[in-house]
C-alpha positions as CSV (number, residue, x, y, z in Angstrom):
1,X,0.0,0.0,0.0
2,X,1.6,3.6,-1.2
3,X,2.1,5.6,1.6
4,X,0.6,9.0,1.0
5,X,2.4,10.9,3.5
6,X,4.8,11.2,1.1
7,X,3.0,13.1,-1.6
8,X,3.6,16.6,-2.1
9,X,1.2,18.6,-1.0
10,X,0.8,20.5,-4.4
11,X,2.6,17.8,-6.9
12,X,2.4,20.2,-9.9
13,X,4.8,22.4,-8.1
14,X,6.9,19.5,-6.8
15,X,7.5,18.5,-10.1
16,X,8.3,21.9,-11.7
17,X,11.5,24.2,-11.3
18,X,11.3,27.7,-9.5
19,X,12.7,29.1,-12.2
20,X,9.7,27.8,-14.5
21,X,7.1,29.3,-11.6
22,X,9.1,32.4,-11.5
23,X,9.9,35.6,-13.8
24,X,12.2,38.0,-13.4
25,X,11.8,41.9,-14.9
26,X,13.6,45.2,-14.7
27,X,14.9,48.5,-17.2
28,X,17.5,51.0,-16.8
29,X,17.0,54.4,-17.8
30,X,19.5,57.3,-18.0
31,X,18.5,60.3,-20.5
32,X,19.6,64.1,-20.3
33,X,16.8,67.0,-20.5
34,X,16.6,70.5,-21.0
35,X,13.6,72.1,-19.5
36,X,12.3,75.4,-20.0
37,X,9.1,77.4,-19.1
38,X,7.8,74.6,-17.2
39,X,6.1,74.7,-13.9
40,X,5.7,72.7,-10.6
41,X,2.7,71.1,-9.2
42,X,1.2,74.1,-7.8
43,X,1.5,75.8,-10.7
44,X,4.5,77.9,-10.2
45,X,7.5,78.6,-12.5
46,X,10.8,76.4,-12.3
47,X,13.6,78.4,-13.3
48,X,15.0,77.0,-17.0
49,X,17.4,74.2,-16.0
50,X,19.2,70.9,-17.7
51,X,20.3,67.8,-15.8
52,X,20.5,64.4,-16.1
53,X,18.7,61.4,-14.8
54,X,18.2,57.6,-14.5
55,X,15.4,55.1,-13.7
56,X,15.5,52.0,-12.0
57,X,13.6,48.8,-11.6
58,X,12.7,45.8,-10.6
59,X,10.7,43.1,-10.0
60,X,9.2,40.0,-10.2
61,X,5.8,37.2,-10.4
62,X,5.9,34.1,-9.2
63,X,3.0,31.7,-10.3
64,X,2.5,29.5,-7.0
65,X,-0.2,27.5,-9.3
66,X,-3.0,27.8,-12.0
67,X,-5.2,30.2,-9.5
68,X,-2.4,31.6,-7.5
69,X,0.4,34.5,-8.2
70,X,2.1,37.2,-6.0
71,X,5.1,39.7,-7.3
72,X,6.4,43.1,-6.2
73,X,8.6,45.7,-7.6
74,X,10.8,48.2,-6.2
75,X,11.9,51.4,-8.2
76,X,14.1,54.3,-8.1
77,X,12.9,57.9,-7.7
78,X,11.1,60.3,-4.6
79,X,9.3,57.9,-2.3
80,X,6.9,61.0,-2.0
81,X,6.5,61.5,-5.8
82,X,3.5,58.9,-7.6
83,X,3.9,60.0,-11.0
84,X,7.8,60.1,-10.9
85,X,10.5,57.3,-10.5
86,X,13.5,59.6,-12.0
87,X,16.5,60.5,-9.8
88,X,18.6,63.1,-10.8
89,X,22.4,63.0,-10.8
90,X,24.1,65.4,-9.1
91,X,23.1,65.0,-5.4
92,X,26.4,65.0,-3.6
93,X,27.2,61.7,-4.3
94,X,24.3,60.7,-2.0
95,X,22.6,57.1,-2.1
96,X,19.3,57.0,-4.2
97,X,15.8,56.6,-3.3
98,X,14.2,52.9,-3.7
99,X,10.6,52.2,-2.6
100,X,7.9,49.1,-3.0
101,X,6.4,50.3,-6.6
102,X,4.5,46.9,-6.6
103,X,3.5,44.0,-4.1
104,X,0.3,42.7,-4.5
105,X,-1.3,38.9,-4.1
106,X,-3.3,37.5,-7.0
107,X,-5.9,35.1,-7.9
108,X,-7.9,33.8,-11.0
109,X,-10.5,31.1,-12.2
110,X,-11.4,30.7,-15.8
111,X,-12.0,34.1,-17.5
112,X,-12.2,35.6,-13.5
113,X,-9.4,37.5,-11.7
114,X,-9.1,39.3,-8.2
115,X,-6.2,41.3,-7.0
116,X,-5.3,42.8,-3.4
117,X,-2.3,45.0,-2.5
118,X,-0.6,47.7,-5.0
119,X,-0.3,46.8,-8.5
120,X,-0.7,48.1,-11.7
121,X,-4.1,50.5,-12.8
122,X,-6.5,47.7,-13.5
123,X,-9.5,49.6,-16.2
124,X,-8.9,50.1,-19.9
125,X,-7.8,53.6,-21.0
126,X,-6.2,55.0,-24.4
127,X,-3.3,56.8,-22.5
128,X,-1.8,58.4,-19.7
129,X,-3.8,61.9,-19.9
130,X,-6.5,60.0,-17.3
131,X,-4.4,57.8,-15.5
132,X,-0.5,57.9,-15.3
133,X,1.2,54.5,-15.5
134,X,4.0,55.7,-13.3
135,X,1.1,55.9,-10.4
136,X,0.0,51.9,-9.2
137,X,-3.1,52.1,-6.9
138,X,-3.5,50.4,-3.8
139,X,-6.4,48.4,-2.8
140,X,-8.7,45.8,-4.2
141,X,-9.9,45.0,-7.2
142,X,-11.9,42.4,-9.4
143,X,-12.8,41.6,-13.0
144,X,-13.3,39.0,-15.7
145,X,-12.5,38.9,-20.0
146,X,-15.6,36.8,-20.7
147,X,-15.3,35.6,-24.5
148,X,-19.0,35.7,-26.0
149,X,-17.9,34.1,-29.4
150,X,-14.5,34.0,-31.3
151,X,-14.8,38.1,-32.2
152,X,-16.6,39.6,-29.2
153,X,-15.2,40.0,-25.5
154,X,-17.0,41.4,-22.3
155,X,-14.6,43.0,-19.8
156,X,-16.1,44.2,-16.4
157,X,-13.5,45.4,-13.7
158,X,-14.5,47.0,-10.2
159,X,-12.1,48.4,-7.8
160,X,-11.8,49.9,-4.5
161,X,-8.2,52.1,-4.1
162,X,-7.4,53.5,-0.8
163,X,-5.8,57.1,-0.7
164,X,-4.9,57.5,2.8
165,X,-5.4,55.3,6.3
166,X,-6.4,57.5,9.1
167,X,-6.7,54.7,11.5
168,X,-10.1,54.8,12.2
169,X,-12.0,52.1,9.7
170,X,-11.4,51.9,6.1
171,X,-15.2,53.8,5.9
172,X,-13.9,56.6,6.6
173,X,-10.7,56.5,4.6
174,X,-10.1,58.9,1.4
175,X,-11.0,56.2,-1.4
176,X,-11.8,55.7,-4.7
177,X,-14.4,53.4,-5.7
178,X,-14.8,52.6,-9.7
179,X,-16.5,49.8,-12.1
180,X,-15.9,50.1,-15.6
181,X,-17.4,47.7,-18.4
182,X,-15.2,47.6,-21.6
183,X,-16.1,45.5,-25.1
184,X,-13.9,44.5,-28.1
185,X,-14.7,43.7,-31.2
186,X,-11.9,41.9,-33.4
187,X,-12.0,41.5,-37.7
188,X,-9.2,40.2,-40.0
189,X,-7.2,43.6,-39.6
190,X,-9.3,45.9,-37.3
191,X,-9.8,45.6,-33.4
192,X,-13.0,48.2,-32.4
193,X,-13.1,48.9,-28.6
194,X,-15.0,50.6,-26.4
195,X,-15.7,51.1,-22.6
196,X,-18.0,53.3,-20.4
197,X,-17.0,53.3,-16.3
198,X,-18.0,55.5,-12.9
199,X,-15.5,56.6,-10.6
200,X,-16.9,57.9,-7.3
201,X,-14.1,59.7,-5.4
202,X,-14.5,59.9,-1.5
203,X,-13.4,62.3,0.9
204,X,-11.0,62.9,-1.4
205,X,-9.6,66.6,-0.4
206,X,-9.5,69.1,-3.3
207,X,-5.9,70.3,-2.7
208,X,-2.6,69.5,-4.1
209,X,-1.0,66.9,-1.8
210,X,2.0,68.9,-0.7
211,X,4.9,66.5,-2.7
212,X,6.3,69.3,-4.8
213,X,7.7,70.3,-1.1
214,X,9.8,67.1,-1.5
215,X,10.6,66.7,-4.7
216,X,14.0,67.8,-5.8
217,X,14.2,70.8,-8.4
């Protein structure tokens, strides 16, 4: 009689490599820039200035099984700063700034996922004008690509990203709450898409958030 307290508990890993369960990412960046006439956050004039800077990082996602996945990613760049993970050279020598840009846990059935932690923006958009790639939300948030026939696909996505924890209940937590509904359409040699979604922002001050007082000039 086989003994089965020697099974693995999940045999597909046993039998697999970590290095097939696990991929690693990362870019270097280093480019020079001349700006002039631009302004800060809140709205004021920088004086005209050139300089050069660099981006970092790095990450990875491991694929524990078929349902389950978890990564994270660490970047370069003003802890304070969302939209910005550029350093500039010329600081005295001084060590650069490195903070968690991604670390989220992941799940998915079939055409169904769920995410929880920081990761990347999870609705359809054209570009950056709405939503800057640079800035990964934090929170929770749930969707599914449900394939109707082999040239039309449903994509509903909900989400609920948390601004700021005062401690007190995630109720009353700044938040943004947001479901969008997105459809494609694909021919021979023409994709059509098209999505419509509501994003309710709460207790959400209207203010600038104060990181131009950090961020290096």
């Amino acid at each position: 009689e086989q003994d089965d307290r020697r099974k693995p508990l999940f045999p597909k890993i046993a039998k697999l490599k970590i290095w097939d369960l696990l991929r690693l990412y990362g870019d270097l960046r280093v480019r020079g820039e001349f700006d002039w006439d631009s302004r800060r956050s809140d709205g004021s004039y920088r004086n005209d200035r050139g300089r050069f800077r660099y981006r970092l990082r790095f990450g990875f996602d491991f694929n524990w099984s078929d349902y389950v996945s978890f990564g994270a990613r660490v970047r370069s760049g003003n802890i304070r700063d969302q939209q910005s993970p550029h350093q500039t050279l010329g600081n005295e020598f001084e060590a650069g700034s490195i903070g968690i840009d991604r670390a989220y846990l992941k799940g998915q059935y079939k055409s169904f996922w769920l995410w929880v932690g920081k990761n990347n923006f999870p609705f359809q958009k054209q570009n950056e004008m709405w939503w800057d790639d640079d800035v990964t939300p934090e929170g929770l948030a749930l969707g599914a690509s449900i394939l109707v026939n082999d040239k039309f696909k449903i994509k509903p996505t909900a989400a609920y990203f948390l601004l700021q924890s005062l401690g007190r209940g995630i109720e009353f937590d700044p938040a943004v709450a947001a479901g969008q509904i997105a459809f494609e359409y694909n021919l021979k040699s023409l994709r059509i898409s098209a999505s419509s979604g509501y994003f309710n922002f709460k207790d959400v001050p209207d203010r600038n958030d104060g990181t131009h007082l950090h961020r290096q000039n």
